[in-house]
Structure formats: C-alpha cells, structure tokens
Backbone bond lengths (Angstrom), bond angles and torsions (degrees), N, CA, C in turn:
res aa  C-N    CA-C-N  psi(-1)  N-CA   C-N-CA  omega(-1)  CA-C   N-CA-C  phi
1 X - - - 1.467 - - 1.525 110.06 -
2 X 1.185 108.89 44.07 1.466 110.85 -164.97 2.019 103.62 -100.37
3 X 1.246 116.22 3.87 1.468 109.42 -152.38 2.234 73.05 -123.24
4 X 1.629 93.53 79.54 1.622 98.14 177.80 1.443 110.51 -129.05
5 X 1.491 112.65 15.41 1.900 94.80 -178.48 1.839 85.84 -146.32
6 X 1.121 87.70 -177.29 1.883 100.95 -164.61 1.344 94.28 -142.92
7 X 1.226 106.30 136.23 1.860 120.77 150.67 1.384 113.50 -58.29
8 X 1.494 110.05 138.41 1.829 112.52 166.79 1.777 109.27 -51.70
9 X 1.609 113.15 -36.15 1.420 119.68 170.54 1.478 119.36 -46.59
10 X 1.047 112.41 -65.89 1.345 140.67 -175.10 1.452 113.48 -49.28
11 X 1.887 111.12 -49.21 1.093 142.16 -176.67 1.494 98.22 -63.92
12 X 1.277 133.25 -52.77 1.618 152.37 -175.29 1.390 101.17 -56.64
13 X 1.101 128.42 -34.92 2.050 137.58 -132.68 1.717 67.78 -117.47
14 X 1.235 134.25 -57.01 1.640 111.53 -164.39 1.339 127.72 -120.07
15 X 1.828 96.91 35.08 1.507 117.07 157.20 1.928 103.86 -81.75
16 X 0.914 89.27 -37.52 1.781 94.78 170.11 1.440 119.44 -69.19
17 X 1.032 116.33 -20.61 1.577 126.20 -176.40 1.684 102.50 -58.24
18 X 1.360 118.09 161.73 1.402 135.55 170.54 1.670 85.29 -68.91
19 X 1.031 131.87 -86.20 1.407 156.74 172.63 1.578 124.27 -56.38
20 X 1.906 87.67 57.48 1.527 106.63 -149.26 2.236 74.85 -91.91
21 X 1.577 88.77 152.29 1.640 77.36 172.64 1.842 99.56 -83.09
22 X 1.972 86.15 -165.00 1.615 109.37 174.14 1.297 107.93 -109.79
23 X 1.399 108.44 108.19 1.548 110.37 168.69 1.719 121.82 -68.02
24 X 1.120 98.60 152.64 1.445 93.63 176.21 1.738 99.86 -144.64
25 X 1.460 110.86 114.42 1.995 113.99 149.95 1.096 122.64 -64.63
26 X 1.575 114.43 122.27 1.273 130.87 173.47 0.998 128.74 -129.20
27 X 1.677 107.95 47.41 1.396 127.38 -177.47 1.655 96.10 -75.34
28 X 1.355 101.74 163.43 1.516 114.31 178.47 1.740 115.17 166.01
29 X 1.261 117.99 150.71 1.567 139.53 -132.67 1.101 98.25 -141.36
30 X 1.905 137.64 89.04 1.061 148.94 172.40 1.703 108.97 -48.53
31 X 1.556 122.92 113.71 1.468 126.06 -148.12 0.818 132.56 83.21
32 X 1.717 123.15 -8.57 1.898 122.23 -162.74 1.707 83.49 -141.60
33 X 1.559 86.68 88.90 1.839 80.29 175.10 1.702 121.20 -65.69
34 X 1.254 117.91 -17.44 1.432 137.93 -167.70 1.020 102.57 -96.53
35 X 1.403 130.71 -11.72 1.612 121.80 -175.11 1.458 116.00 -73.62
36 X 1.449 109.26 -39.27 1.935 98.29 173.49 1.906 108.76 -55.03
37 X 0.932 116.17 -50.71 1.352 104.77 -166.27 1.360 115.45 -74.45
38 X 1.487 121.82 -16.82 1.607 132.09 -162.73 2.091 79.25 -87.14
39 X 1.258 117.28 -45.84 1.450 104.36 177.03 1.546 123.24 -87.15
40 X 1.103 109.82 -18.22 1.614 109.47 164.27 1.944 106.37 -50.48
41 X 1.152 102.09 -52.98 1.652 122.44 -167.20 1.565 104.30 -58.31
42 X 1.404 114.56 -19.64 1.266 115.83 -157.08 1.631 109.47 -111.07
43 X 1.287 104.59 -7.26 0.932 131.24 151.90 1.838 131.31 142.59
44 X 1.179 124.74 150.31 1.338 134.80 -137.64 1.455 111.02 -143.17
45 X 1.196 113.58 169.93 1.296 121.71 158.47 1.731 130.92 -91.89
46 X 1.381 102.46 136.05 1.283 92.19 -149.52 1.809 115.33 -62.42
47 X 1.687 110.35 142.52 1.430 114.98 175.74 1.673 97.82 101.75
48 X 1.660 128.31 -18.61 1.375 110.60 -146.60 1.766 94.71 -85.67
49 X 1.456 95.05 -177.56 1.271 114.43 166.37 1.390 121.63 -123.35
50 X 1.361 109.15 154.05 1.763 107.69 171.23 1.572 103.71 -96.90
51 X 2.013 79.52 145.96 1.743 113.64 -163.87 1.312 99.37 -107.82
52 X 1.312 126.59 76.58 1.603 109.42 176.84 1.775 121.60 -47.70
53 X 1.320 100.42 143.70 1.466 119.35 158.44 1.346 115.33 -50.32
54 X 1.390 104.89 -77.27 1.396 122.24 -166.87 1.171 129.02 -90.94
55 X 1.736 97.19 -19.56 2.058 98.13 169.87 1.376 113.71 -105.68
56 X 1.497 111.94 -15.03 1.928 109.33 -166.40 1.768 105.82 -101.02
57 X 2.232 95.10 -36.26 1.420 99.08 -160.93 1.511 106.67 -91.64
58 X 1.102 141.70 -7.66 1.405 156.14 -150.60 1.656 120.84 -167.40
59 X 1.185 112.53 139.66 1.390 127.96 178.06 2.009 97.65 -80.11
60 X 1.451 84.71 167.99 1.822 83.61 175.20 1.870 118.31 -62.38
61 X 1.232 86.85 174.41 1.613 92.41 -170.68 1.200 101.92 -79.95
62 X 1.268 142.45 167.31 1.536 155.16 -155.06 1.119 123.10 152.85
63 X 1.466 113.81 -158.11 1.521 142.84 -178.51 1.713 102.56 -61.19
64 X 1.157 112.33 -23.46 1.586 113.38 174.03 1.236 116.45 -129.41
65 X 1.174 118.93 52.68 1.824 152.57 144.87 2.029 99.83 94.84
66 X 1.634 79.79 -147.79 1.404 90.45 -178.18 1.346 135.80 -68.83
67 X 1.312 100.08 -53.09 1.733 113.59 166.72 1.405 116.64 -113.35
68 X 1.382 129.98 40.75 1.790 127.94 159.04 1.366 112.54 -2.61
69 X 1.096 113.63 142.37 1.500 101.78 168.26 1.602 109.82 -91.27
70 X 1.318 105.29 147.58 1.628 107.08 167.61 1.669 136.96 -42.32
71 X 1.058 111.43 164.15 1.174 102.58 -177.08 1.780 104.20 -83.01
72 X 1.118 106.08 151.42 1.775 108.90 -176.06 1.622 101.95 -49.64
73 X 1.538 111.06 -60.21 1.514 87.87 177.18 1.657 144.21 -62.36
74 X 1.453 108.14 -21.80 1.128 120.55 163.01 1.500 115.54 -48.04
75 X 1.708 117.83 -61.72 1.037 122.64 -171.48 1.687 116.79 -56.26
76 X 1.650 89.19 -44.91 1.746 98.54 172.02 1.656 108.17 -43.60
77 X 0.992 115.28 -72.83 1.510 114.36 164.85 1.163 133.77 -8.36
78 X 1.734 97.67 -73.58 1.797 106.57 145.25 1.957 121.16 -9.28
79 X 1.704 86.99 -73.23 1.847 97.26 -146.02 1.536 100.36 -51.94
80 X 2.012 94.15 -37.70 1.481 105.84 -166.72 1.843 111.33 -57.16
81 X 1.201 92.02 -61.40 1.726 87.29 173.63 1.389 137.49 -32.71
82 X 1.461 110.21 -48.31 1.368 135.75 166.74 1.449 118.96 -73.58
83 X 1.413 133.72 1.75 1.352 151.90 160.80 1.508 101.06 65.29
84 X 1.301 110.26 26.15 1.598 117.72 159.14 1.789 119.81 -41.50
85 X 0.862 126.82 117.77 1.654 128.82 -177.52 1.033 109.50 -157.94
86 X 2.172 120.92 131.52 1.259 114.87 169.64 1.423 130.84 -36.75
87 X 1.428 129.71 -23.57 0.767 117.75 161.11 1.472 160.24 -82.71
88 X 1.484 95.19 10.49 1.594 98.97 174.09 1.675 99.39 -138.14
89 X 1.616 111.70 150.56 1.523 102.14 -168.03 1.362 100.15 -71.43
90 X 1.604 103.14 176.78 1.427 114.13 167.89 1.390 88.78 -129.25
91 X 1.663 108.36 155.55 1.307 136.49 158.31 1.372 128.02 -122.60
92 X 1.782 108.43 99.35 1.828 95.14 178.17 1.607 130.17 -98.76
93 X 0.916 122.07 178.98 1.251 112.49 -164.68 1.644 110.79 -155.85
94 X 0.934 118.68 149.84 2.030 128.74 156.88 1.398 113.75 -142.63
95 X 1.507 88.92 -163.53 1.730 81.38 -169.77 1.915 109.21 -119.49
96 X 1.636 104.28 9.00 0.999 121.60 177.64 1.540 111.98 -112.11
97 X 1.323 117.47 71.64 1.643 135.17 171.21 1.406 97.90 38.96
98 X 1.440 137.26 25.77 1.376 123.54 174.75 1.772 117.67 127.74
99 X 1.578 109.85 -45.57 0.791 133.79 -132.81 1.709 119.75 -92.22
100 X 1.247 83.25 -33.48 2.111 104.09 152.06 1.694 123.64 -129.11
101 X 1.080 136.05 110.34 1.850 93.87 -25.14 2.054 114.33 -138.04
102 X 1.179 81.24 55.23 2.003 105.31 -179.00 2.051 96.40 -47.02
103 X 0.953 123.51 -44.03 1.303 131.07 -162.38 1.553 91.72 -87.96
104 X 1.243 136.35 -76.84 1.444 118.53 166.26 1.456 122.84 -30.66
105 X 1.300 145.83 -24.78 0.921 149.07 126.22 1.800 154.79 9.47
106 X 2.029 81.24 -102.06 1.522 106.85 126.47 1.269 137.99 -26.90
107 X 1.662 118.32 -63.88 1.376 128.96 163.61 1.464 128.05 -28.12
108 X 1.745 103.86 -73.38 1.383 120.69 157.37 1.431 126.62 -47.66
109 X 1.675 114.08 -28.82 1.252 91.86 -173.27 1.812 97.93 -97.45
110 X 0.970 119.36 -22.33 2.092 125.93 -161.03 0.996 74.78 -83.57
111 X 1.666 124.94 -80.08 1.389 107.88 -141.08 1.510 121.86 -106.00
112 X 0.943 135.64 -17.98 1.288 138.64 159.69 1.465 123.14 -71.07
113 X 1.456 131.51 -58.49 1.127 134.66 122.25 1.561 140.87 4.17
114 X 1.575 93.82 -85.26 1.411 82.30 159.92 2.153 106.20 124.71
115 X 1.657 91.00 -22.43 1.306 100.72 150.61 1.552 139.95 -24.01
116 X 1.846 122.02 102.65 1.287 101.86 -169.27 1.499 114.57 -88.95
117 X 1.483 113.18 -3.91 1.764 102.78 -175.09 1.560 116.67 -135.92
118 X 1.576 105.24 69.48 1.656 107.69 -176.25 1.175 100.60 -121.48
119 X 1.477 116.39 145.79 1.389 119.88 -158.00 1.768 84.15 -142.03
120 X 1.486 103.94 157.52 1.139 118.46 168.08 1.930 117.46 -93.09
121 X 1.179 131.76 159.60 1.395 130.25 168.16 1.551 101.64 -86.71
122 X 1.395 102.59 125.61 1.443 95.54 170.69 1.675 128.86 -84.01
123 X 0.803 138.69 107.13 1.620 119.08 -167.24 1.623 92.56 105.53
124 X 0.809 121.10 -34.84 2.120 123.79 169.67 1.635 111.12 65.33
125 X 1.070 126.66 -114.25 1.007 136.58 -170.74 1.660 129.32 -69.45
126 X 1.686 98.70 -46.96 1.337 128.79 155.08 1.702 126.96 -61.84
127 X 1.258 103.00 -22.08 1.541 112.48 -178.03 1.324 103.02 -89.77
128 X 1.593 110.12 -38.95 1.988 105.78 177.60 1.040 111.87 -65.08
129 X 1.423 142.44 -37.52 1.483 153.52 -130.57 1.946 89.96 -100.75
130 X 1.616 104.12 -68.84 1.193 108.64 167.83 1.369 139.85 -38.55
131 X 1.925 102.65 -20.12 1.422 100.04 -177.69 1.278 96.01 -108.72
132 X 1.131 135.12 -2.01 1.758 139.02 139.90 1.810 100.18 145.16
133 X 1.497 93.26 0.74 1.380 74.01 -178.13 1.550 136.34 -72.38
134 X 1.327 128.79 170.88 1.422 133.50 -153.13 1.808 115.47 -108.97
135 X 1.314 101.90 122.22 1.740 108.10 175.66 1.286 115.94 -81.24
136 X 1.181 142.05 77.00 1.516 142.84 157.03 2.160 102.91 -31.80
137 X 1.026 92.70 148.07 1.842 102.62 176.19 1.389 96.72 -105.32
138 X 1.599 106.73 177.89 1.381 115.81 150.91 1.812 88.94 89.54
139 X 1.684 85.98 -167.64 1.505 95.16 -168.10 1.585 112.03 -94.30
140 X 1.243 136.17 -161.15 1.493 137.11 179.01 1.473 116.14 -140.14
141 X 1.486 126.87 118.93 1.425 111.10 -170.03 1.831 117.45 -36.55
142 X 0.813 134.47 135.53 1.760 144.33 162.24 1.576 108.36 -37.79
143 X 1.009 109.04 118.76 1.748 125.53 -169.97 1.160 81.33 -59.14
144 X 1.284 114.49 -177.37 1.626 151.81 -174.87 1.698 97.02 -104.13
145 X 1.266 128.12 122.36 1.206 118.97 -173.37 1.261 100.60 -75.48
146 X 1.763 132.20 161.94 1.333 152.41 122.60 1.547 128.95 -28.28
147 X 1.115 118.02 154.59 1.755 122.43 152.73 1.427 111.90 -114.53
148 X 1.534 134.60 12.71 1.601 118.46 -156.93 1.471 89.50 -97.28
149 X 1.513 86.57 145.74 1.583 113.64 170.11 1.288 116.73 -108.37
150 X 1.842 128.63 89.95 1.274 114.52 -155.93 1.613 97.84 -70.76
151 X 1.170 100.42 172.85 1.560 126.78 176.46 1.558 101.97 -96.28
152 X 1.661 116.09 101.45 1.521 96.05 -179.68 1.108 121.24 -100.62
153 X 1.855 116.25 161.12 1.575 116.58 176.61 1.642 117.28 -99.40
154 X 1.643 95.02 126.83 1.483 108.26 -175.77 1.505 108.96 -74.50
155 X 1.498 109.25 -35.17 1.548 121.91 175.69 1.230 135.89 -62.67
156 X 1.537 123.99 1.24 1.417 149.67 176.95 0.947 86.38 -108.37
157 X 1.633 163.09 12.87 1.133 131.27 138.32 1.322 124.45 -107.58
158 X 1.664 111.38 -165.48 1.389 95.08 165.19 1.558 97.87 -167.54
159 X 1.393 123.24 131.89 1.628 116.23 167.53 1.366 126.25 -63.96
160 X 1.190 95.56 -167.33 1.838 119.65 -169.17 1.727 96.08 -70.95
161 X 1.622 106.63 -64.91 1.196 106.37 157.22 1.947 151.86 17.30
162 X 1.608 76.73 -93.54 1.626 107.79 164.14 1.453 114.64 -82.58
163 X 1.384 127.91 -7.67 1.322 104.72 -177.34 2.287 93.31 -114.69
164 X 1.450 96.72 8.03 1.363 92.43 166.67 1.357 123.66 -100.81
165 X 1.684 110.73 -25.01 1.731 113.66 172.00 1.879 99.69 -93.19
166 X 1.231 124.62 -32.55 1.374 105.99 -166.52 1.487 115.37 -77.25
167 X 1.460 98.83 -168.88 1.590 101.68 -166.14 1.832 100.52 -123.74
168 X 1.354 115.08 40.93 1.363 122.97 -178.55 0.826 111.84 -87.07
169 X 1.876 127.13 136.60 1.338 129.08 -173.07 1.801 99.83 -61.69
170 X 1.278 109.69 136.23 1.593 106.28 174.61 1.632 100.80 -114.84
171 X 1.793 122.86 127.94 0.982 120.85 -174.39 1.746 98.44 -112.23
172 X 1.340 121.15 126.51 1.157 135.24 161.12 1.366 117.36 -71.29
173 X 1.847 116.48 114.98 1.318 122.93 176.09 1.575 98.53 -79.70
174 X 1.091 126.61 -34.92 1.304 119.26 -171.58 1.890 126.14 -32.97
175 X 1.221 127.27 -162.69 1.502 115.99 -170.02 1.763 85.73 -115.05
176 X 1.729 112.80 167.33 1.092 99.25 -174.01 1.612 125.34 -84.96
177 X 1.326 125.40 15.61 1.431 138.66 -177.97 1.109 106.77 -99.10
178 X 1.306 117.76 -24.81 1.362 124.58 -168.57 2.001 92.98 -85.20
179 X 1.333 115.38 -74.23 1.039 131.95 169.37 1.958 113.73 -13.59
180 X 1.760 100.75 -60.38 1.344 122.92 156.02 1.508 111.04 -12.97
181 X 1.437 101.97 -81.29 1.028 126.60 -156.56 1.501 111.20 91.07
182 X 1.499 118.72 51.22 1.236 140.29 -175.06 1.303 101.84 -115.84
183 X 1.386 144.20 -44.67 1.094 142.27 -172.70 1.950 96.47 -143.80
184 X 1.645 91.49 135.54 1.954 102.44 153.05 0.954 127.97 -126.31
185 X 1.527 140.50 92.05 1.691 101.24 -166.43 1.443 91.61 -126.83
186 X 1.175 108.65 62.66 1.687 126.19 141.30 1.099 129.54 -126.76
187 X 1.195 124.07 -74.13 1.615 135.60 162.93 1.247 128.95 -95.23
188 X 1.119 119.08 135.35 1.929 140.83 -160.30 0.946 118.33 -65.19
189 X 1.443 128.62 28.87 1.667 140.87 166.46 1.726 110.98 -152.55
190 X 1.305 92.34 123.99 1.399 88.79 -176.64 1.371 118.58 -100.77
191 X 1.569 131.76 141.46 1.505 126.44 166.11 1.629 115.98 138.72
192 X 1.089 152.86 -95.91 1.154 143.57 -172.88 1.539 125.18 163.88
193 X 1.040 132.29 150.67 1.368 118.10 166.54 1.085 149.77 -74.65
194 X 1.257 121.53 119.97 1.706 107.21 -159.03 1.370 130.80 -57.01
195 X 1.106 99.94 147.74 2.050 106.02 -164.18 1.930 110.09 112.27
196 X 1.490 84.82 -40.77 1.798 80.46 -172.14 1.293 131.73 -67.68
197 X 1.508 106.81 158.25 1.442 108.73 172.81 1.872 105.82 -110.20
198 X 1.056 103.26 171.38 1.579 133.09 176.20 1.478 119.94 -74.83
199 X 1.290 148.82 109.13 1.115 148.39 178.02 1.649 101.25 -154.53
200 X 1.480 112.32 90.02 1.089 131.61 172.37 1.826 115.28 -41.62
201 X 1.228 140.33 118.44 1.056 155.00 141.01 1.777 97.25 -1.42
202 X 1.418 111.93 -70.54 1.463 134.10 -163.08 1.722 105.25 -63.85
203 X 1.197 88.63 -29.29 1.958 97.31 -156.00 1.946 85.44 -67.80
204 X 1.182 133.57 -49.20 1.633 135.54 179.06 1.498 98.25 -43.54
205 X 1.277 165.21 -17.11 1.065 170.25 -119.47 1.617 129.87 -164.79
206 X 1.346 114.96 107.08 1.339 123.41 175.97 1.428 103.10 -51.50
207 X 1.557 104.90 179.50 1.751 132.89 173.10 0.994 105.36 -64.89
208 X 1.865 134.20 -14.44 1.413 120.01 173.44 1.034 118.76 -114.37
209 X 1.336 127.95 18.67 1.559 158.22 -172.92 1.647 98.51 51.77
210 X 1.555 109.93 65.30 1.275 112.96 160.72 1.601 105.72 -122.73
211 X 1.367 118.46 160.93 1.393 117.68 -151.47 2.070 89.54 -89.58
212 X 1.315 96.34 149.79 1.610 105.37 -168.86 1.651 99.53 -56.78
213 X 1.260 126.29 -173.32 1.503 120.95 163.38 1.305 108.60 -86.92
214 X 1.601 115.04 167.67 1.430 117.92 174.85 1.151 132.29 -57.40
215 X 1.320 127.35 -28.86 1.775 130.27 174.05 1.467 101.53 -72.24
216 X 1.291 122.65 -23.49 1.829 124.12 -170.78 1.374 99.27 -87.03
217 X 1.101 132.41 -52.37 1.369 135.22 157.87 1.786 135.11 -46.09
218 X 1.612 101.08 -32.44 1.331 98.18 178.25 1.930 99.41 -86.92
219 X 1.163 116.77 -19.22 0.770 107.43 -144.27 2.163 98.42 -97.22
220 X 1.088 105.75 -17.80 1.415 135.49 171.50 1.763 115.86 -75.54
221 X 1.919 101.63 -46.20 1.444 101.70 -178.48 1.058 122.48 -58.00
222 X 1.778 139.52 149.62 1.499 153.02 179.59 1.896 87.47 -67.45
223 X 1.678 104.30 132.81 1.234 105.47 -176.24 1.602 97.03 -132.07
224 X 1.749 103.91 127.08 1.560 115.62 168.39 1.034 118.32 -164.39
225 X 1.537 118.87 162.93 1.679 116.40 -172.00 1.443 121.98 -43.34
226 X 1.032 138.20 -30.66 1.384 158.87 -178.91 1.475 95.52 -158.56
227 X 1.586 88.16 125.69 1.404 128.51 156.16 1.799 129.85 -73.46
228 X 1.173 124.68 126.34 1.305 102.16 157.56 1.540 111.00 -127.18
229 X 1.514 121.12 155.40 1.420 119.19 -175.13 1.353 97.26 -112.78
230 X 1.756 113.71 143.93 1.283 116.38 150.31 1.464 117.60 -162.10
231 X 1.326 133.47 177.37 1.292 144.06 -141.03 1.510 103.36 -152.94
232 X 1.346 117.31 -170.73 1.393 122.93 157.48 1.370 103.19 -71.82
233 X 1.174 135.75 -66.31 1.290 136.36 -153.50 1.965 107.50 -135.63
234 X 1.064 111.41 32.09 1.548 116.83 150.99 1.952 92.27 81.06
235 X 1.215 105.93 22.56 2.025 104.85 174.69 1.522 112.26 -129.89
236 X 0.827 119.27 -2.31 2.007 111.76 -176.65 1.267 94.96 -107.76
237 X 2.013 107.03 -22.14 1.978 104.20 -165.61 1.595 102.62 -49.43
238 X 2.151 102.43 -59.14 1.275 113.04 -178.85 1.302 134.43 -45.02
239 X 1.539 102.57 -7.32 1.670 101.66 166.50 1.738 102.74 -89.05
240 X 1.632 138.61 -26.04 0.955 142.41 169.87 2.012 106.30 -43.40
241 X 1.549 95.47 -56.32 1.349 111.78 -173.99 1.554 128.72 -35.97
242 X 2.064 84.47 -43.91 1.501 105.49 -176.80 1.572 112.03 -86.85
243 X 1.090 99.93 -50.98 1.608 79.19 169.40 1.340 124.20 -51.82
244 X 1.609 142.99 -34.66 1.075 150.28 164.02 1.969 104.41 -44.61
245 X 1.289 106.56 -50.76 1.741 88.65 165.07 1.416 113.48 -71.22
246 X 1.508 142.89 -53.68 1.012 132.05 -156.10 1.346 97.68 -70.21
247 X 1.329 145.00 -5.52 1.585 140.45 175.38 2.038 84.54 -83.50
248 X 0.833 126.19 -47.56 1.324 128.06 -168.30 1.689 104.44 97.04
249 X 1.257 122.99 45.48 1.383 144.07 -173.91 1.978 102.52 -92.68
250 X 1.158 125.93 133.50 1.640 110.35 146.07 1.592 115.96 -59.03
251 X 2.052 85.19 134.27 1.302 97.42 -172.52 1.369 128.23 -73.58
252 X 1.554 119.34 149.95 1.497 120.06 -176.14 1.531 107.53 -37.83
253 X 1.454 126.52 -171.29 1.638 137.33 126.65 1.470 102.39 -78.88
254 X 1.048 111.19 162.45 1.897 123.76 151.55 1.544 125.15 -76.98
255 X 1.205 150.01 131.72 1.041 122.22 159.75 1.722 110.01 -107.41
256 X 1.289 119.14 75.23 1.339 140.92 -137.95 1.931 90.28 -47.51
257 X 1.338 110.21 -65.11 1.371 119.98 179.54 1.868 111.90 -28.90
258 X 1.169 98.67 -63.44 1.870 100.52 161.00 1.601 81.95 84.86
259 X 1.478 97.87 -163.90 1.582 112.98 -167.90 1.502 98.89 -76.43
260 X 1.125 136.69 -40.33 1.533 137.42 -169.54 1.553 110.77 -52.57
261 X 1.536 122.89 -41.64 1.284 132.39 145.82 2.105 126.14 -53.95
262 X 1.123 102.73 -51.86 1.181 103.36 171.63 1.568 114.10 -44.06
263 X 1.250 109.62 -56.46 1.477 110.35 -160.88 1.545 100.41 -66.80
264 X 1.356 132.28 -22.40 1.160 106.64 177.26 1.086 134.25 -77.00
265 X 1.624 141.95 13.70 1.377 158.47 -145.46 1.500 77.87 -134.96
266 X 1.728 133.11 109.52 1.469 109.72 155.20 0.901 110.65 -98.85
267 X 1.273 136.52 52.58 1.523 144.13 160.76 1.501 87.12 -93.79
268 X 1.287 134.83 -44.43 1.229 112.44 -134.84 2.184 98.39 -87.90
269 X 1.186 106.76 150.17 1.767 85.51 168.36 1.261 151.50 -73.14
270 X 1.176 119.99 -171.25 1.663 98.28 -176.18 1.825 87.81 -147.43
271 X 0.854 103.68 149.78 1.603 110.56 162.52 1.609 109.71 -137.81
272 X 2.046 97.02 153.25 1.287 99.48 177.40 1.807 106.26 -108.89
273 X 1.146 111.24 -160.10 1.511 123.36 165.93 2.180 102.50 57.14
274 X 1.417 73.74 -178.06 1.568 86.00 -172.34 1.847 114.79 -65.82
C-alpha cells in the first residue's frame, strides 16, 4: 500500500485525463469548525470539493472523544453525496502536509471504507500553488451523486478496551510536550497512555511539509508485532498510519477515540514523562 500520495505534477497531467480523479479539501482549524469551508471558498483547487472535519469526517463530540468516527451509514451518505465511487480515483488534500486533515480522510476512505485508489497530495496546498497551479474561489458545481455502499473494515480499528488489556505497541501522533504531559491545550488531562511511545504527526514531514521518503520513514517508524495508532482525538494518528504505508510497513489499527476518549474512563491510567 505504498503507491498513496501524488505529485502536484502528476496531479496537473490527470486533471486532463478522461479519468480525471475527485478531489476533495480537507482543510480544517481545530476550534473553528467553519474554517475549512470559509477557506475552501476562498480559494481551492480547481473542480475540488469541501471535506468537512466535523460534519463529513466525524460524528459529534462525546463519550467517545473529539472526533468519533461516524456511523457507517452516515458516512455512506457522505461518499454518496460527494459522488465518491470505486471507480474513479480520489485525491485529498490540506494545507497542513496531510495532517488536518487529508490523512484522516484517506484513512476513512482506503482503509476503513474500502476505497482502492485515494491518494494523498504531497506538499498539499503549497505544492499545487508552487508548481503554478491555480486557486479558483467561490463554490463548485455539485458532483453527480454515487450509489456505492462501501464494505467496511472492523479490523483497522480498535477500542478503548483492547488497547487497555492488550499488549500492542501504542504509537502517539501527538507532539512531544503534549505526550509529556508538560503542556494540553485541548483536552483536560494531561499525559499519555501507558506503554506508549512518541511519534510526532510533524516528525513524517520535511521543511516543506512534504512527507520524508520511504527509507527515512521506515527507518524512523516505532516497529512491533502489532501496531496501535492514536492521537488526541483519532486525526494526526492517520497521518502516523500513512506514513507507515508510504514506508511500505503493515498498517497501524486506529484507536479512533484517541486520548480525548481515554481520559474519560478514570479508571483507566495515564502516564507522564518519556
């Protein structure tokens, strides 16, 4: 599963194609639920659509953290609207190397989903612009809806549960202060779950927020019999995820709930420090 991100070049060469894909923006502003679409509007890549955060990629916030994932039919709903279908690729994109939230995205649509040809933008927003390409504003005619009913995978994930009795490596996308338990300034408990290690969201990503190459990545990623991924709220993990394909690694689980869920069980533990 290693053939998951696209050049802005590449991207250009098969907007012209008969068998041009469906872009989708998935910019978005942790606190500013309106901010992906107020910047989609402001300008975009041409043909795309906006990917909500909070209404397309996630169910409401609750008892199972910040961004839950949707319910399958909801999401189905989703693909249909957006005229998502195995048969034509999709391409998503942001303007933050992947990471809010093009790779959450991805996730839902490759692997949970079930999608065989979605690729991420590498370099995103900054990589099109740079290779000259052009931001149209405003809105985009309304796709042609879909009928597909993906087939979803229960086995790419994993609960609160299983990642509290098992013995799965758990890799923290989070940053390392956060991880610490030195700084939170999202959710009202600070620190991490015990067992885990640190693998920054950011650290997958060069100085131009393009994802490192595959030998730098395989060779950097947390390696164990089973993987588990998580985040604050089940969206920076999926950039963990992707780099784990573009190394050509087996992929994490999710633990979609992430720490924002964890903390609400105070039975469950918390650890600080490295």
């Amino acid at each position: 599963m290693s053939d998951v991100l696209i050049e802005a070049t590449e991207l250009a060469r098969a907007l012209s194609d008969t068998r041009a894909p469906l872009m989708l923006d998935c910019r978005a502003r942790l606190g500013d639920p309106g901010a992906g679409e107020r910047l989609w509007r402001e300008g975009h890549l041409p043909g795309s659509h906006h990917l909500d955060l909070d209404r397309d990629l996630a169910a409401p916030a609750g008892e199972s953290g910040r961004h839950p994932l949707p319910a399958e039919a909801d999401f189905t709903a989703v693909v249909r609207r957006l005229g998502i279908a195995p048969e034509r690729p999709v391409v998503v994109y942001d303007d933050l190397g992947g990471q809010l939230a093009a790779a959450r995205a991805w996730w839902m649509l490759a692997c949970w989903a079930g999608h065989p040809d979605v690729r991420v933008l590498d370099g995103g927003l900054a990589a099109w612009q740079n290779a000259g390409g052009e931001l149209p504003l405003g809105r985009e005619p309304a796709p042609a809806p879909s009928d597909w009913t993906p087939d979803y995978r229960d086995d790419v994930l994993v609960g609160a549960d299983e990642v509290f009795s098992g013995r799965s490596l758990k890799v923290d996308a989070r940053a390392r202060e956060r991880f610490r338990g030195e700084a939170e300034p999202v959710d009202p408990v600070a620190g991490h779950i015990p067992g885990a290690v640190c693998r920054p969201s950011g650290g997958n990503l060069d100085p131009h927020g393009r994802f490192l190459a595959p030998e730098a990545l395989d060779a950097e990623l947390p390696r164990g019999e089973d993987v588990i991924a998580y985040c604050g709220s089940g969206v920076t993990a999926c950039h963990d995820i992707l780099a784990y394909a573009i190394a050509g690694r087996p992929l994490p689980r999710l633990y979609a709930g992430s720490w924002s869920e964890w903390i609400r069980d105070p039975d469950r533990p918390i650890a600080t420090g490295d």
